[in-house]
C-alpha positions in Angstrom: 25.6 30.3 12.3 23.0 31.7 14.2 20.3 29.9 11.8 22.0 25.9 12.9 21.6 27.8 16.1 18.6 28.1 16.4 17.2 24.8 14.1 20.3 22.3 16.0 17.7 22.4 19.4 14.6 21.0 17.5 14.2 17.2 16.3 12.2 14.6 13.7 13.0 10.9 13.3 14.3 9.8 10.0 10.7 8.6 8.6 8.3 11.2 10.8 7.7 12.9 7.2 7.7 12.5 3.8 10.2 15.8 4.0 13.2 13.5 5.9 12.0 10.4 3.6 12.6 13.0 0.3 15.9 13.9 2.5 17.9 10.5 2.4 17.0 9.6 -1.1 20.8 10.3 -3.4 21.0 13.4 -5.7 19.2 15.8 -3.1 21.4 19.0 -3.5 22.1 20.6 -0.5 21.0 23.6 -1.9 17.8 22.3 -1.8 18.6 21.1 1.5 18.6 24.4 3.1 16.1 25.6 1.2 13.7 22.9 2.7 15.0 22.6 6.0 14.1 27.0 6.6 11.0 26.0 5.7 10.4 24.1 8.6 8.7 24.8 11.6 10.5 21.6 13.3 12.9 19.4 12.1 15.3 16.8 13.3 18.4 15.9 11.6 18.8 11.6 11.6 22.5 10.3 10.6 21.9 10.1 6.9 19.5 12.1 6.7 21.7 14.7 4.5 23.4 11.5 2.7 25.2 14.3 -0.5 26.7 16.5 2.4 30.3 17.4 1.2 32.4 20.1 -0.4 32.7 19.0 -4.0 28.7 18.3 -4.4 27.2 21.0 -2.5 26.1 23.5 -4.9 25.2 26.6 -3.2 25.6 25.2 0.0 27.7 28.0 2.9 31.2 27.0 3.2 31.1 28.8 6.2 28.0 26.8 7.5 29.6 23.4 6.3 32.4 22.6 8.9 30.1 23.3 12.5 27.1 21.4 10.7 29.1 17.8 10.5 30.9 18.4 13.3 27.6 18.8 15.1 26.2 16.3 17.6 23.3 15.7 14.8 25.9 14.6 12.4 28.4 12.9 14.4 27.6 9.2 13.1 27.9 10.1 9.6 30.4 7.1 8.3 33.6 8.3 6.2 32.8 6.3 3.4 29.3 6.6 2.5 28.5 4.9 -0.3 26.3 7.0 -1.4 26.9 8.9 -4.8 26.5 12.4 -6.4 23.4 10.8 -8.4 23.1 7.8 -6.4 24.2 4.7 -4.7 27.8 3.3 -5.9 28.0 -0.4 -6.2 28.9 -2.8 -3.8 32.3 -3.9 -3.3 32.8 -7.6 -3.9 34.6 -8.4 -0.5 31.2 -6.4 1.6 27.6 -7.2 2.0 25.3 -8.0 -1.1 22.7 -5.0 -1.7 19.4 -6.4 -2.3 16.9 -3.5 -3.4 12.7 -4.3 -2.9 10.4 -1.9 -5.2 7.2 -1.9 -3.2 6.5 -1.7 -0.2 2.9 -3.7 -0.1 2.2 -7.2 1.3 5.1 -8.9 -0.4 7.7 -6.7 0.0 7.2 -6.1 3.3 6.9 -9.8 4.0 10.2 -10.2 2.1 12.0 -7.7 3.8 11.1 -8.6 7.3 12.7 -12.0 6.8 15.5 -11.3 4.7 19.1 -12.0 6.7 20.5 -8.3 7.0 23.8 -10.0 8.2 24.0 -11.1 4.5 22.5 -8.4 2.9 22.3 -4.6 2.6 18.3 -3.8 2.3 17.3 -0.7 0.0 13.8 -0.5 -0.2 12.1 2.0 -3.0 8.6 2.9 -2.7 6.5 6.3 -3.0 5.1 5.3 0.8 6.9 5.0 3.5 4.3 2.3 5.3 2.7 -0.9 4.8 -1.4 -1.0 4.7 -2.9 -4.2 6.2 -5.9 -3.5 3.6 -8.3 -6.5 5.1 -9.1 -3.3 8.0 -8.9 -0.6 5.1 -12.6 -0.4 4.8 -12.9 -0.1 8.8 -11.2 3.3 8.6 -13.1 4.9 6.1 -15.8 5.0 8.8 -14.2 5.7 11.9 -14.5 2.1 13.2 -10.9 2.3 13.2 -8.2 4.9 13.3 -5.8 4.9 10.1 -2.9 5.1 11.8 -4.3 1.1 13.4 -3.7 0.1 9.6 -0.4 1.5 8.6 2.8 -0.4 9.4 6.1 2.0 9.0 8.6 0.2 7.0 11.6 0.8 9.6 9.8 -1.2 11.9 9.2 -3.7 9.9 12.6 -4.2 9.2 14.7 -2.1 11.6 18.2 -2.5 9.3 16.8 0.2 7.3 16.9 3.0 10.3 20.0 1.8 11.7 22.1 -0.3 9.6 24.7 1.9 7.7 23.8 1.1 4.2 20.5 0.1 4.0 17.8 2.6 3.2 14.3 3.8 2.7 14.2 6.3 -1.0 10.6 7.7 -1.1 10.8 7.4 -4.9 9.2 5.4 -8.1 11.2 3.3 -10.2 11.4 4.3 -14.3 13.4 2.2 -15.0 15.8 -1.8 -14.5 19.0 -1.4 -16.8 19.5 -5.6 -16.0 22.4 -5.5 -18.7 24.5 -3.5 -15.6 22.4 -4.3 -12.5 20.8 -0.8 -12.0 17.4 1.1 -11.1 16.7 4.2 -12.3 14.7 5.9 -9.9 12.9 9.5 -9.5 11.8 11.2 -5.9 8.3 11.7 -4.8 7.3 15.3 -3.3 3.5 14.8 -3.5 3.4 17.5 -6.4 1.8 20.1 -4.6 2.1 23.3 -5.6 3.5 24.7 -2.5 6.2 22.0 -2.6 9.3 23.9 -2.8 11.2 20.8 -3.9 11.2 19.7 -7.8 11.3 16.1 -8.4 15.1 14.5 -9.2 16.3 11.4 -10.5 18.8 9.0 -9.4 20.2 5.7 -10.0 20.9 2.6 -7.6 22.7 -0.4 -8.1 21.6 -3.8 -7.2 22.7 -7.6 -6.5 19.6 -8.6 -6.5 16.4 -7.1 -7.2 13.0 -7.8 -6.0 9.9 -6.6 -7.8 7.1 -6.2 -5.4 5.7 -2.9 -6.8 1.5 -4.2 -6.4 -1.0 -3.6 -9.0 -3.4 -1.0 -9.6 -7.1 -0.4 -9.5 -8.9 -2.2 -12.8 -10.9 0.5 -14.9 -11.7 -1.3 -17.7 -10.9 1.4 -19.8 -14.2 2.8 -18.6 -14.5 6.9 -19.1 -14.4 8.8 -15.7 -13.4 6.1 -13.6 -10.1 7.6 -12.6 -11.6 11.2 -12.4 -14.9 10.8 -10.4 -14.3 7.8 -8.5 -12.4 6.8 -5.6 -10.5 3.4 -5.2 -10.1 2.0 -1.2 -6.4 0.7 -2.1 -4.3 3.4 0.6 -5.0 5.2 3.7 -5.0 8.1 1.2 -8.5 6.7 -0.1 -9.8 6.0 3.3 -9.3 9.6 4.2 -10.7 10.6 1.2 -13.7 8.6 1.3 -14.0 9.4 4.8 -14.1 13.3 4.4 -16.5 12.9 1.5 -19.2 11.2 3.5 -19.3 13.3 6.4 -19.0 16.3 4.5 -21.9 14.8 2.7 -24.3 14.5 5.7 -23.3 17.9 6.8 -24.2 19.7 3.4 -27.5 17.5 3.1 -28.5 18.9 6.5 -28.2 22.2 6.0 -30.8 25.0 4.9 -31.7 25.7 0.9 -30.6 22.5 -0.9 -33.4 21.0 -2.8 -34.6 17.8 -2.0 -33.1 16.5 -5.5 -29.1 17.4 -4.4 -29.9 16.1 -1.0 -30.8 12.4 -2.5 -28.0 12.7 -4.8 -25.4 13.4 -1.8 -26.8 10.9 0.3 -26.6 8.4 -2.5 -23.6 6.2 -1.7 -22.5 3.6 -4.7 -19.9 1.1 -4.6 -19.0 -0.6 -7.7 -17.6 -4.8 -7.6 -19.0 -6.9 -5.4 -15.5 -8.5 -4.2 -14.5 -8.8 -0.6 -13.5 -5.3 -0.4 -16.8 -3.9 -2.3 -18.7 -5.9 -0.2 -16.7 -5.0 3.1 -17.2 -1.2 2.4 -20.8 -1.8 1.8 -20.9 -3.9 4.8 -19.4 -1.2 7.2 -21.0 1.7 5.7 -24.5 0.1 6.5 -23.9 -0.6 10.0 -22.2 3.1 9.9 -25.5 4.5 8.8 -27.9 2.2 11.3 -25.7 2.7 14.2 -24.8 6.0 14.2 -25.7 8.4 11.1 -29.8 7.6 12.1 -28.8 9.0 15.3 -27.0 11.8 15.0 -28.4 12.8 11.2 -32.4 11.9 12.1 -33.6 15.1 9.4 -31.9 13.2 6.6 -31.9 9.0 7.2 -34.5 8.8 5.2 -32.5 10.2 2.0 -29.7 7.8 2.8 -29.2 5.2 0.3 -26.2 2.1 -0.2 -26.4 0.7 -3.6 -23.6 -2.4 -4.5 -23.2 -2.7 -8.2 -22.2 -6.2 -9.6 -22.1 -7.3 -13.0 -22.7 -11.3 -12.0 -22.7 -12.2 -8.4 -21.4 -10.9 -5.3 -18.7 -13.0 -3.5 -18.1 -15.1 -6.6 -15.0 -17.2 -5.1 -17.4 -17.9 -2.0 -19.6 -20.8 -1.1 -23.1 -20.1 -2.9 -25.0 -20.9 0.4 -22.7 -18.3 1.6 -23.2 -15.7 -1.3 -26.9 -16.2 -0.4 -26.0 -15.3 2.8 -24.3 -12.3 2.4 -27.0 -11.1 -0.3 -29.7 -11.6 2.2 -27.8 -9.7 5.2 -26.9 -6.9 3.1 -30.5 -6.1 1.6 -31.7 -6.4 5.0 -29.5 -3.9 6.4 -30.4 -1.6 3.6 -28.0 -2.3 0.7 -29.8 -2.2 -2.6 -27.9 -4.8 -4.7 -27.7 -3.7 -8.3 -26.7 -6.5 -11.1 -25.0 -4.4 -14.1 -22.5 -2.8 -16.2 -20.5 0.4 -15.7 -20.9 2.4 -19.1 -19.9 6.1 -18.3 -18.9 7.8 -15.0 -19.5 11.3 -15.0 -19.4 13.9 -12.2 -22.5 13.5 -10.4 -24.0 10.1 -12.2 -22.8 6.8 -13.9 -24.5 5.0 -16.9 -24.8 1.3 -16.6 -25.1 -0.4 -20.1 -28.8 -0.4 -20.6 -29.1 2.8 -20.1 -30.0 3.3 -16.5 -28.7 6.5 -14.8 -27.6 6.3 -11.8 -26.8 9.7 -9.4 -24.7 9.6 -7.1 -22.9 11.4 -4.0 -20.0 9.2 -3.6 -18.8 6.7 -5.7 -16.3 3.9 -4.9 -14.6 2.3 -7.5 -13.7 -1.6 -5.9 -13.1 -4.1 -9.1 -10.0 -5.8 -8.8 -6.2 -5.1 -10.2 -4.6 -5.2 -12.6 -0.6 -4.4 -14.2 0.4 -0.8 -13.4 1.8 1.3 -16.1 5.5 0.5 -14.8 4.8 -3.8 -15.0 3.1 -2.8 -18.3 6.3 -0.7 -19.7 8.9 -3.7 -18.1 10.6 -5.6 -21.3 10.1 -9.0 -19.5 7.9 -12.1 -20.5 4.6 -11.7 -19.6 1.6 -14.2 -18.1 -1.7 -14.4 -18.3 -2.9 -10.8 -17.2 0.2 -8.6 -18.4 1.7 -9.8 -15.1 5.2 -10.2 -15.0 6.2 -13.8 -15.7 8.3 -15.7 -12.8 9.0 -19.4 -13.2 8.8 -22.2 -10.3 11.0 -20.2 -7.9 10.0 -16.5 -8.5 12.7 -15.8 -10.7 12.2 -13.8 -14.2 14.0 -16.0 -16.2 15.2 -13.8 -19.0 17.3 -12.1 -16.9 19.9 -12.6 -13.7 19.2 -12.0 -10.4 15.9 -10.3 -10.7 12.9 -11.8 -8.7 9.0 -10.9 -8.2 6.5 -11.6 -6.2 2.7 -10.5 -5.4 0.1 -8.8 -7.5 2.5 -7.9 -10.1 3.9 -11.4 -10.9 2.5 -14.3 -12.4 3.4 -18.1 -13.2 4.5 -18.3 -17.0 2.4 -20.9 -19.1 5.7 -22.9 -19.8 5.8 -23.5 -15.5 2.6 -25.5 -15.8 1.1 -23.8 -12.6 -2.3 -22.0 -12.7 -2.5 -18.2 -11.8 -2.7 -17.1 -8.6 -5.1 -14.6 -7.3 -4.1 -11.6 -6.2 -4.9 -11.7 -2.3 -3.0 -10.5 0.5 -2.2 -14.3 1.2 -0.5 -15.3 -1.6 1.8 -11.7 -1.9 2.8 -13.0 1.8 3.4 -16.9 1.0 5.9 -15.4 -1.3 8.1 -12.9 0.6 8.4 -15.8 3.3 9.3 -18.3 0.8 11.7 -15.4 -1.2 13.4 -14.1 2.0 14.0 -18.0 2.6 15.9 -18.4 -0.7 18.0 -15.1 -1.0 19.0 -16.3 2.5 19.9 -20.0 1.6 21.8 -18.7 -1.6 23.5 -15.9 0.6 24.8 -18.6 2.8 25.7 -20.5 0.0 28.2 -17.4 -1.6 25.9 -16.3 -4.2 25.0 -13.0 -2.8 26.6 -11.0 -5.2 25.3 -10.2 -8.7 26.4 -12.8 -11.1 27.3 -14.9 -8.6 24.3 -17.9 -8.0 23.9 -19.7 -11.4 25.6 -22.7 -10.5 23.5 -22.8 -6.8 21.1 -25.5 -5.8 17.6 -23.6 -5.2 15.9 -26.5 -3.3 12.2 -26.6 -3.7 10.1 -24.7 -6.0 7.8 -21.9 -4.3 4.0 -23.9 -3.7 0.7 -22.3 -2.7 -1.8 -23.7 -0.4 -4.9 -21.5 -0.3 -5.9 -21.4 3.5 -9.5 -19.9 2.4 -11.3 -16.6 2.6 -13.1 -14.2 5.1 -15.1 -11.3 4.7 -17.0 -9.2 7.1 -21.1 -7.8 6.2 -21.2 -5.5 8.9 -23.6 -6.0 12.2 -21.6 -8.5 13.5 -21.9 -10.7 11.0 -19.2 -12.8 8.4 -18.1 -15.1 6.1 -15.6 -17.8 6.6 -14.8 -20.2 3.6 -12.2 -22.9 4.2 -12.1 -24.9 0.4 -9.0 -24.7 -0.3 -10.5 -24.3 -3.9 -13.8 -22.8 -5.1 -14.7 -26.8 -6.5 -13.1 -28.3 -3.4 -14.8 -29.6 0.1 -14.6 -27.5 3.2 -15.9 -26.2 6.5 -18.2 -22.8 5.7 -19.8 -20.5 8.2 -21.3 -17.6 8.7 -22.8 -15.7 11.2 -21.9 -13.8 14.5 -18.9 -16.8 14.9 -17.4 -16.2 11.6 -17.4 -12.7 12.5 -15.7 -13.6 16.0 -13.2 -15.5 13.8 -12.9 -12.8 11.2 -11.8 -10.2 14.0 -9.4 -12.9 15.9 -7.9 -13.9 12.8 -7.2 -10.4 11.6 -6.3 -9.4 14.8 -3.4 -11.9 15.3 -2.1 -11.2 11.5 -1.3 -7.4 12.1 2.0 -7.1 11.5 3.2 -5.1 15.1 2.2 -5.3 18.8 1.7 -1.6 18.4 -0.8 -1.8 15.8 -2.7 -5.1 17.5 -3.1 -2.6 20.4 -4.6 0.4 18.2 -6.8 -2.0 16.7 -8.1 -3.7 20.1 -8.8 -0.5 22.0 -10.6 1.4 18.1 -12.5 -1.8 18.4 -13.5 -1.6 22.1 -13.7 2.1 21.8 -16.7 2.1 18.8 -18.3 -0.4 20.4 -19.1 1.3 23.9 -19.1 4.7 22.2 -20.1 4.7 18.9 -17.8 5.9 15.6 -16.6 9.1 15.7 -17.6 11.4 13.1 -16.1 14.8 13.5 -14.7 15.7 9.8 -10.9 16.5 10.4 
C-alpha cells in the first residue's frame, strides 16, 4: 500500500502519453498494468484509464492492492457496468446508444468525428496516433518556421465525447482485421516497438454499428529499391522531426574539423524527390531556411549547400502552366536546382536516376504521392481505380452493411459513374462533413443500430466541388489556383498576395483556437527573430 501511496499524489491526463493511450485500449492485463505504471516517473490515473480492473481478469494483480485502488479518489467515476470486455468491447445493447467506430484519425476521420451527434452515437476511434496533422504546415516544421506541436490537433479535442463520455474511446491500436459477417474489428495495440518497451503488443476485438474507414494512404514507392530504407516521407510530425534533426545535424558535422571536402558536399546535398505541393513546399521552405538563416549562422559552409527537386515531368502538374512557370523560375532563383528524371535505385548515401546519373546525397526526401496501405490492400472489398476501396454515391461499400469510407483510402466504383477524386486534404474533409451529416440523419431516423437502415431514405448523394489549390515557394511568395478543374476557367495568382492568402487561408482552417494561436505567434516569432536551429 505504501507504493498507491506514494504514486496516488502524482497525475497525467488520459491522452498526455502514448503510455495512458496503450492504458485504455481492452485486454491490457493488469499485470502489465503494474508493471508499467512502476515504471513511471509520473503518472496520473484518468477514469478509464485501467478499463480490465476487476477480480476475475486480473492476473497477477495484488488482491490486497485491489480494494483501496477503486475505492480511491482516482477511480471513483469508474461506471458499474463497463462495457468493456476481457478481450474487448461487448456489443451494444439494442435499447442504448449506437457505437459507431472511425479507423484513422487523418483529415477525414477527424472531420467525421467532430460532427458526428454523440447524443446518438457512442464514438470509438482506433488509430496508432493519438492526433490529427494539418499537413499543408507540415513542411513549415521541418525547419523551425513552426513548432510541431502548432500542427498537431489531439483527437479529444476534436471531439470531446471521447475524454468524457462513458463509452466512447480513443485505442492507440491498428486494425487487422473487419469480420462484417458479425460486425466486429479485430484490432492489435501499438507500443512503438522499442526495445526498452516493457509492454508486448496484444490483440483485441471491438464491435461495431457502424464502421467508418478513414485509415489514409501511404507514401507511393513505386516498388523502387531503398526507398523505404534511405529515404524519409514528410507524412507525420514523426518525419518532420526526423527531417529536422538530420539537417541540423548535417550542418553541424560539415562544419567541423577533418571531413574531406567530398563528405562535406555529400551532407550538405539536400534532395527532394516529386515535384507535388508538398515536394515543392519543402523545397520552397528549405531555400528560404538556407538564405535566411543557415548563410548566417553556417558562413564556412554556404557555399557547399545544395537543394536539388527531382521531377520526372513537371513540377505543379495540376497548376496553371503560367503558374508552374512561375514557381520554376522562383525556385531556381532562390537556389533550387530543378532535376527532370527517374528514380532507379536509392542507396545509402546516393540515388540512381534511370540514365544512369548518380546522384549523392545527405538527406533525401521521398514526396510522390499515395497510394493503398497494406491493410486497404489486404481488405476483401471491391476495389476502384487505384486499389482504393470502392464506395458508391453515398460513401457506402456496397457489398457489405453498415460499413462506410471516406478520404485517401476510398474511391468511386466505375459502376457510380463519378471520376476519381484526388487525394487532397479537401476532399478527405468534404466527406467527414457530408458522412457525420448522414449517420446523423439515419440516427434520427432509428437506423442507428447495425442492421437497422436498409429501408432509410439517404437523401442526396455525396458531391465534390473542388474549391482550387495553394502552395507556398518560400520568400514570401505563392501560388493560388482557383479552376475548379485543371481544363476549367479561373482567377490565378501568384506572388507576395497569394502568399498573404496562402497564410490567411491556412490560418483560419486550423482546426483549434489553440493551434491558430501557436501558429500566429511561430509566425510572428521567425519573422522578427529568425528560425531556431538548436538540434533537440
Amino acid at each position: 500500500m505504501a507504493w498507491f501511496n506514494r504514486i496516488g499524489k502524482r497525475y497525467i491526463t488520459k491522452s498526455s502519453f502514448r503510455a495512458t493511450d496503450g492504458l485504455q485500449a481492452p485486454g491490457f492485463s493488469t499485470k502489465a498494468v503494474s508493471s508499467l505504471l512502476h515504471s513511471w516517473s509520473s503518472f496520473s490515473v484518468y477514469k478509464y484509464s485501467l478499463p480490465t480492473i476487476n477480480g476475475s481478469r486480473a492476473p497477477g494483480f495484488p488482491s490486497e492492492f485491489l480494494p483501496s485502488l477503486l475505492k480511491s479518489r482516482f477511480f471513483c467515476s469508474v461506471p458499474t457496468q463497463n462495457r468493456l470486455g476481457p478481450s474487448g468491447l461487448r456489443p451494444t445493447s439494442p435499447d442504448g446508444k449506437a457505437r459507431v467506430v472511425v479507423l484513422g484519425s487523418g483529415w477525414a476521420g477527424c472531420r467525421f468525428m467532430k460532427g458526428l451527434d454523440t447524443d446518438l452515437y457512442d464514438v470509438v476511434c482506433i488509430s496508432p496516433r493519438n492526433h490529427m496533422v494539418f499537413t499543408p504546415l507540415l513542411a513549415s516544421t521541418c525547419v523551425g518556421t513552426l513548432e510541431f506541436r502548432s500542427v498537431a490537433e489531439p483527437i479529444g479535442r476534436i471531439q470531446p465525447a471521447i475524454s468524457n463520455a462513458p463509452n466512447s474511446y480513443f485505442f492507440l491500436a491498428t486494425c487487422k482485421g473487419i469480420d462484417t459477417d458479425n460486425h466486429v474489428v479485430h484490432c492489435e495495440s501499438v507500443t512503438d516497438g522499442s526495445k526498452s518497451q516493457i509492454i508486448e503488443p496484444w490483440s483485441f476485438t471491438v464491435p461495431y454499428d457502424k464502421l467508418v474507414i478513414a485509415s489514409g494512404a501511404e507514401a507511393s514507392t513505386f516498388g523502387i529499391k531503398g526507398v523505404k530504407e534511405h529515404s524519409i516521407f514528410l507524412r507525420e510530425v514523426s518525419h518532420a522531426q526526423e527531417i529536422r534533426r538530420k539537417l541540423l545535424l548535417n550542418l553541424m558535422l560539415s562544419d567541423a574539423p577533418g571531413i574531406s571536402e567530398a563528405e562535406k558536399s555529400r551532407l550538405l546535398h539536400f534532395v527532394v524527390v516529386g515535384g507535388g505541393p508538398t515536394g515543392v513546399e519543402f523545397s520552397g521552405e528549405l531555400s528560404d531556411f538556407i538564405i535566411r538563416d543557415v548563410h548566417e549562422r553556417y558562413s564556412h559552409v554556404k557555399e557547399n549547400i545544395r537543394v536539388t527537386l527531382i521531377e520526372a515531368n513537371e513540377i505543379l502538374s495540376s497548376f496553371d502552366d503560367r503558374l508552374r512557370q512561375y514557381a520554376t523560375r522562383h525556385l531556381t532563383k532562390s537556389g533550387v536546382r530543378l532535376v527532370r528524371g527517374v528514380v532507379k535505385d536509392v542507396h545509402p548515401q546516393k540515388i540512381i536516376l534511370s540514365d544512369g546519373t548518380e546522384v549523392p546525397y545527405g538527406l533525401l526526401v521521398w514526396s510522390t504521392g499515395v497510394g493503398p496501405s497494406s491493410f486497404i490492400n489486404s481488405l476483401q472489398f471491391p476495389k476502384s481505380s487505384g486499389g482504393r476501396i470502392g464506395v458508391d454515391e453515398w460513401l457506402r461499400v456496397p457489398s457489405v452493411q453498415d460499413v462506410f469510407s471516406i478520404g485517401d483510402c476510398s474511391g468511386f466504383l466505375e459502376s457510380t459513374g463519378k471520376p476519381a477524386l484526388p487525394a487532397l486534404a479537401q476532399v478527405a474533409e468534404r466527406q467527414g462533413k457530408y458522412l457525420a451529416s448522414l449517420l446523423n440523419q439515419i440516427g434520427k431516423a432509428g437506423g442507428s443500430h447495425a442492421n437497422c437502415a436498409q429501408e432509410i431514405e439517404l437523401g442526396s448523394p455525396f458531391v465534390y466541388k473542388h474549391l482550387g489549390s495553394m502552395a507556398t515557394v518560400g520568400r514570401y511568395k505563392a501560388l493560388v489556383d482557383l479552376r475548379q478543374s485543371k481544363e476549367g476557367k479561373g482567377l490565378s495568382l501568384a506572388g507576395f498576395l497569394s502568399w498573404f492568402i496562402w497564410r490567411s487561408a491556412y490560418l483560419t482552417r486550423v482546426i483549434s483556437w489553440r493551434n491558430r494561436f501557436y501558429v500566429a505567434i511561430n509566425w510572428a516569432t521567425t519573422f522578427v527573430f529568425g528560425r531556431d536551429i538548436s538540434r533537440i
